[in-house]
KOLGURO-925527 format. One record per residue (C-alpha): residue number from 1; chain; x, y, z; residue in three letters. Coordinates in pm, 1 decimal. Example, Ala and Ser with C-alpha at 12.3 -4.5 7.8 and 13.67 -1.06 7.14 Angstrom:
// KOLGURO-925527
<pos: 1; unit: A; u: 1230.0; v: -450.0; w: 780.0; code: ALA>
<pos: 2; unit: A; u: 1367.0; v: -106.0; w: 714.0; code: SER>
***
This chain:
// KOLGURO-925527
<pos: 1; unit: A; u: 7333.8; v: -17412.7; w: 5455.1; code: UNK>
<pos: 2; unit: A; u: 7752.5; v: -17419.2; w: 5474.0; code: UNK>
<pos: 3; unit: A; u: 7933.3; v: -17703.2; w: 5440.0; code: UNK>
<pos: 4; unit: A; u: 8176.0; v: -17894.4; w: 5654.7; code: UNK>
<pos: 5; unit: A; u: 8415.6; v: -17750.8; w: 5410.4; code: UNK>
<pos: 6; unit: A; u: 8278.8; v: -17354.8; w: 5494.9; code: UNK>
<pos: 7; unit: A; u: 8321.9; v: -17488.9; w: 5868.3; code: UNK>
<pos: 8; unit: A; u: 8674.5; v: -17583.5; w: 5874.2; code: UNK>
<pos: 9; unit: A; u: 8734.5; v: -17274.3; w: 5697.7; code: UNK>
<pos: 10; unit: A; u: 8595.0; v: -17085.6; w: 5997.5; code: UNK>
<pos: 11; unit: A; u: 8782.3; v: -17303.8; w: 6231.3; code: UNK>
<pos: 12; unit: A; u: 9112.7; v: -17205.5; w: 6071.3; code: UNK>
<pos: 13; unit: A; u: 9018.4; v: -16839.8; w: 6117.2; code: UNK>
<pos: 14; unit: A; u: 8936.3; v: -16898.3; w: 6462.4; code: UNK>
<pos: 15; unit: A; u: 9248.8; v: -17041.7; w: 6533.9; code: UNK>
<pos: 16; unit: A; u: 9415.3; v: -16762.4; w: 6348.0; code: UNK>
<pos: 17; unit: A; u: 9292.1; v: -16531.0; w: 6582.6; code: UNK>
<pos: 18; unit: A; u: 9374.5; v: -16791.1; w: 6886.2; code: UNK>
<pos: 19; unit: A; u: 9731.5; v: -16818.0; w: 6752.2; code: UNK>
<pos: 20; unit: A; u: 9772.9; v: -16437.3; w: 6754.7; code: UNK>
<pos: 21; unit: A; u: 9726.0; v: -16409.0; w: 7113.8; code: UNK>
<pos: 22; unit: A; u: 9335.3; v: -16364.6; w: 7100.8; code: UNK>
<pos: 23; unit: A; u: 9258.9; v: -16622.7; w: 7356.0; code: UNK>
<pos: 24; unit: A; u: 8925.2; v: -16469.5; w: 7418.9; code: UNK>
<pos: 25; unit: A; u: 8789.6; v: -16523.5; w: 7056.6; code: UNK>
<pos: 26; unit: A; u: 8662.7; v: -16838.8; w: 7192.3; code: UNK>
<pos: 27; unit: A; u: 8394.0; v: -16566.9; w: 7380.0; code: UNK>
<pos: 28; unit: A; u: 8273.9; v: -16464.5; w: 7024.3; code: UNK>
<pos: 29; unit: A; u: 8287.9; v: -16827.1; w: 6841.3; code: UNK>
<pos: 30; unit: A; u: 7921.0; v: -16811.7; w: 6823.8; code: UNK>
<pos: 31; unit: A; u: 7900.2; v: -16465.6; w: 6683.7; code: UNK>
<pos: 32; unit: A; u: 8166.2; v: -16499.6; w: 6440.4; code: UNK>
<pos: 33; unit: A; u: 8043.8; v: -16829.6; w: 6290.7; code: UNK>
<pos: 34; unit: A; u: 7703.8; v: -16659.0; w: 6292.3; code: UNK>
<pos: 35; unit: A; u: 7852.5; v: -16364.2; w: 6060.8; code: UNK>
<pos: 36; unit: A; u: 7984.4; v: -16688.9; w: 5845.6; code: UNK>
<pos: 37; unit: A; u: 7659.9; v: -16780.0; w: 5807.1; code: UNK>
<pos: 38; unit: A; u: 7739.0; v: -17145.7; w: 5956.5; code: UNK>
<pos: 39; unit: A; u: 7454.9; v: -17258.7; w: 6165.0; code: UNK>
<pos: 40; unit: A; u: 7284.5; v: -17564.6; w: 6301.7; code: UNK>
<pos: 41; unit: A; u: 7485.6; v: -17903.6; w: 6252.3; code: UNK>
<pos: 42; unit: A; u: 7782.6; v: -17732.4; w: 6098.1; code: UNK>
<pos: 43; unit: A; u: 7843.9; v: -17486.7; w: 6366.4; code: UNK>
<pos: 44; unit: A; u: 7797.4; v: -17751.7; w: 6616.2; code: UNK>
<pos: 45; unit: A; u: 8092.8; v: -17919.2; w: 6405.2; code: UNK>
<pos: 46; unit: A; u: 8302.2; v: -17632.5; w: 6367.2; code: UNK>
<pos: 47; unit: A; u: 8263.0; v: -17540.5; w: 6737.4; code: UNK>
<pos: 48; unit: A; u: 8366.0; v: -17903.9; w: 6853.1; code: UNK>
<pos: 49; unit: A; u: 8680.8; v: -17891.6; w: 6618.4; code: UNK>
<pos: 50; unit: A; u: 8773.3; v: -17545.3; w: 6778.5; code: UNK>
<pos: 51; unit: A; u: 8697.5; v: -17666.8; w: 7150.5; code: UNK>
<pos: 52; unit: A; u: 8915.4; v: -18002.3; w: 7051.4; code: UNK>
<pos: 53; unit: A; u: 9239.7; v: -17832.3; w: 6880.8; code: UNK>
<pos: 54; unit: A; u: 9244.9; v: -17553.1; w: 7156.3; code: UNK>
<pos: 55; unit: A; u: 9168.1; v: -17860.9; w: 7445.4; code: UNK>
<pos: 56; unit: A; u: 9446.5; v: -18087.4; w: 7329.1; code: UNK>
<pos: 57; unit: A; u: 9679.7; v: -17826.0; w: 7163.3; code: UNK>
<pos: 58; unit: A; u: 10000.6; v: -17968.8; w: 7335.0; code: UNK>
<pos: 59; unit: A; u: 9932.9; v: -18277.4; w: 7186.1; code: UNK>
<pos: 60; unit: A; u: 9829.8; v: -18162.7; w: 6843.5; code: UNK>
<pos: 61; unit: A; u: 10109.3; v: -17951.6; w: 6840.7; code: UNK>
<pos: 62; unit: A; u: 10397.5; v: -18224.2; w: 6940.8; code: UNK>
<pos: 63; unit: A; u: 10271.8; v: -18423.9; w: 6689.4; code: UNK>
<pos: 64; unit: A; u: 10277.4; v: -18163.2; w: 6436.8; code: UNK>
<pos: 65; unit: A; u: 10680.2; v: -18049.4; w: 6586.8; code: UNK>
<pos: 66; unit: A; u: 10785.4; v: -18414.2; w: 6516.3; code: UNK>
<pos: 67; unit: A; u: 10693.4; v: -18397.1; w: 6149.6; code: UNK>
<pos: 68; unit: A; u: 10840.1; v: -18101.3; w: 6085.7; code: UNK>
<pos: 69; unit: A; u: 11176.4; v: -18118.2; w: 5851.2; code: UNK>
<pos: 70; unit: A; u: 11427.3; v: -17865.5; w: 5853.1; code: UNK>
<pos: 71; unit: A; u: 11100.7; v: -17648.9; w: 5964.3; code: UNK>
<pos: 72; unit: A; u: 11052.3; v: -17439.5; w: 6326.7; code: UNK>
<pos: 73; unit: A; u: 10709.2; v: -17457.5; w: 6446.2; code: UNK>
<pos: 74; unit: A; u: 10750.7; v: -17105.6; w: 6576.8; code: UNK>
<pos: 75; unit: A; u: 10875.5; v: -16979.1; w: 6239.8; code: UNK>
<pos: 76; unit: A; u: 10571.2; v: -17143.0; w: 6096.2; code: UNK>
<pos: 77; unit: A; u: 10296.5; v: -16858.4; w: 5921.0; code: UNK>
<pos: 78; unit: A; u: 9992.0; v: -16837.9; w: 6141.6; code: UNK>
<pos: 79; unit: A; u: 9793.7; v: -16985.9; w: 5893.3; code: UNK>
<pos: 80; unit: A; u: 10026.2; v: -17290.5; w: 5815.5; code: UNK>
<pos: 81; unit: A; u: 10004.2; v: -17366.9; w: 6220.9; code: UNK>
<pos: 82; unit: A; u: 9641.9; v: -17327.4; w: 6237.2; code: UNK>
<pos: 83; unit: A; u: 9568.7; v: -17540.7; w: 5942.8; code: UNK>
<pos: 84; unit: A; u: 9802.5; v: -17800.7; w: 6061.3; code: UNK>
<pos: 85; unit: A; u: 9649.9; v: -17774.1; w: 6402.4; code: UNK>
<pos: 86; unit: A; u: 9342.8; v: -17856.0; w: 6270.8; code: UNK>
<pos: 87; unit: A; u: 9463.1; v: -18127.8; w: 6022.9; code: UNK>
<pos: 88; unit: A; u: 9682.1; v: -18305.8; w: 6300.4; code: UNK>
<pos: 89; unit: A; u: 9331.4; v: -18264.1; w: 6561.0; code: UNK>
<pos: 90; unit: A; u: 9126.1; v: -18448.3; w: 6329.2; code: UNK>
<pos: 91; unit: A; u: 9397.4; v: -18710.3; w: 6222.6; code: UNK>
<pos: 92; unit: A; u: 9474.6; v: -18777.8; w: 6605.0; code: UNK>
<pos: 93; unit: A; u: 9085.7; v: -18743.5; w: 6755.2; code: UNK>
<pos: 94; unit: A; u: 8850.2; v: -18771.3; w: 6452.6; code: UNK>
<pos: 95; unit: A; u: 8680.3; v: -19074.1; w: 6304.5; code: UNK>
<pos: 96; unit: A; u: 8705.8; v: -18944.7; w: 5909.8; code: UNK>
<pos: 97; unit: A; u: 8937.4; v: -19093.3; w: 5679.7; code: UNK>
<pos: 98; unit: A; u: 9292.8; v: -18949.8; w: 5684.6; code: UNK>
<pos: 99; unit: A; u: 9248.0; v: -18874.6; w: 5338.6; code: UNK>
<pos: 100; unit: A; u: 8930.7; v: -18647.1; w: 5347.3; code: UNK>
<pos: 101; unit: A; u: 9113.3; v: -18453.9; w: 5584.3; code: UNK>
<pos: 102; unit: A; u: 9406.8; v: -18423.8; w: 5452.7; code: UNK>
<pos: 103; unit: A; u: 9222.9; v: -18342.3; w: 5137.4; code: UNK>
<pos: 104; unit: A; u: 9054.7; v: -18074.4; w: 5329.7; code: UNK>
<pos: 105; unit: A; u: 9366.6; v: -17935.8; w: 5472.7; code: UNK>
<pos: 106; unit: A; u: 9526.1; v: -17928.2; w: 5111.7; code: UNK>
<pos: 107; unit: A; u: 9207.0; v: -17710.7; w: 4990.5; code: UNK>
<pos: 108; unit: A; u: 9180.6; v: -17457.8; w: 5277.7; code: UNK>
<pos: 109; unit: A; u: 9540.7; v: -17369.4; w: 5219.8; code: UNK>
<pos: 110; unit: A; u: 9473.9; v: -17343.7; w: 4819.6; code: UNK>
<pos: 111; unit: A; u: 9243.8; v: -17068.9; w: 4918.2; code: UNK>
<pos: 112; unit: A; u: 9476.5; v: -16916.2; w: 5216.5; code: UNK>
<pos: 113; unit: A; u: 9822.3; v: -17002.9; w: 5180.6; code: UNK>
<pos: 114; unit: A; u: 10114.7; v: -16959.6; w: 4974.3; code: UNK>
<pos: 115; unit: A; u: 10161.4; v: -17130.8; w: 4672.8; code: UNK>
<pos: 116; unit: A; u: 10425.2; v: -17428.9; w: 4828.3; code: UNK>
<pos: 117; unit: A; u: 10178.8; v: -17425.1; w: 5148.9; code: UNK>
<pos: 118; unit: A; u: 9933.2; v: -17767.7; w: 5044.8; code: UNK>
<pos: 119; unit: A; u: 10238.1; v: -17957.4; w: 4969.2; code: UNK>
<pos: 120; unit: A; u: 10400.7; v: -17854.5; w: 5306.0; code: UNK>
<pos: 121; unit: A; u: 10075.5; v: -17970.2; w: 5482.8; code: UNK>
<pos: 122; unit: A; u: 10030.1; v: -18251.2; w: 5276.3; code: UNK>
<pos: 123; unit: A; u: 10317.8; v: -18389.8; w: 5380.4; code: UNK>
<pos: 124; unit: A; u: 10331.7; v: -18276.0; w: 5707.4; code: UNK>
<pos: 125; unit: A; u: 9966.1; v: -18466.0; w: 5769.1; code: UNK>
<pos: 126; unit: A; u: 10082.6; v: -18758.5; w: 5579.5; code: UNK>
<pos: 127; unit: A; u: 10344.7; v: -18832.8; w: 5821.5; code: UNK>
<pos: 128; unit: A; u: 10143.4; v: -18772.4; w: 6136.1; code: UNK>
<pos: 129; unit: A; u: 9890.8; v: -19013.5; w: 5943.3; code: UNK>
<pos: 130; unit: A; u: 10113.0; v: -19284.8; w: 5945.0; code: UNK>
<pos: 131; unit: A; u: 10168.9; v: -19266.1; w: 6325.9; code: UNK>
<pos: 132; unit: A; u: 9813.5; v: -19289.9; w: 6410.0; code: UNK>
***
């Protein structure tokens, strides 16, 4: 069975895609989590994060923009913006403590990003935490 971990992993890939202009992989959410192997509870999870970051991405994404130091959120990787997305969704909309997700955040970058990448989203999440 996959984690809620394994699930926000799949979320960030999803909004990867999304990000790049693949509006439609919302079509094949099912199919691709399926291929993840995430199923039952954690797909419903991982399907309600997707549906909530893509629902309320101008708010996720001003929240994220007003964080940002000396940063443009178009200049941001793909993978930065979709991991913040998700970070700033579940901060904003979720009911789990800030720190979990931040956690979280910090640990999908470890396995995607660049080496400075958790601290930038560590920080980035921190500050958006403190506004909730």
């Amino acid at each position: 069975m996959a984690t809620r971990h394994q699930a926000r992993m799949a979320v960030v890939s999803l909004l990867y895609a999304y990000d790049l202009g693949n509006q439609s992989i919302a079509d094949f959410s099912d199919e691709i989590l399926e291929e993840k192997k995430i199923r039952n509870k954690q797909r419903d999870f991982a399907l309600d994060l997707f549906q909530g970051v893509t629902e309320h991405l101008e708010q996720v994404d001003a929240a994220i923009i007003t964080h940002l130091k000396d940063w443009d959120f178009d200049r941001l990787g793909s993978i930065e913006r979709a991991t913040l997305r998700l970070g700033a969704y579940e901060i904003m909309f979720g009911e789990l403590d800030t720190a979990v997700i931040i956690n979280e955040a910090i640990e999908v970058m470890k396995a995607f990003g660049s080496e400075q990448s958790p601290k930038f989203i560590n920080g980035v999440l921190d500050a958006i935490s403190k506004d909730k």
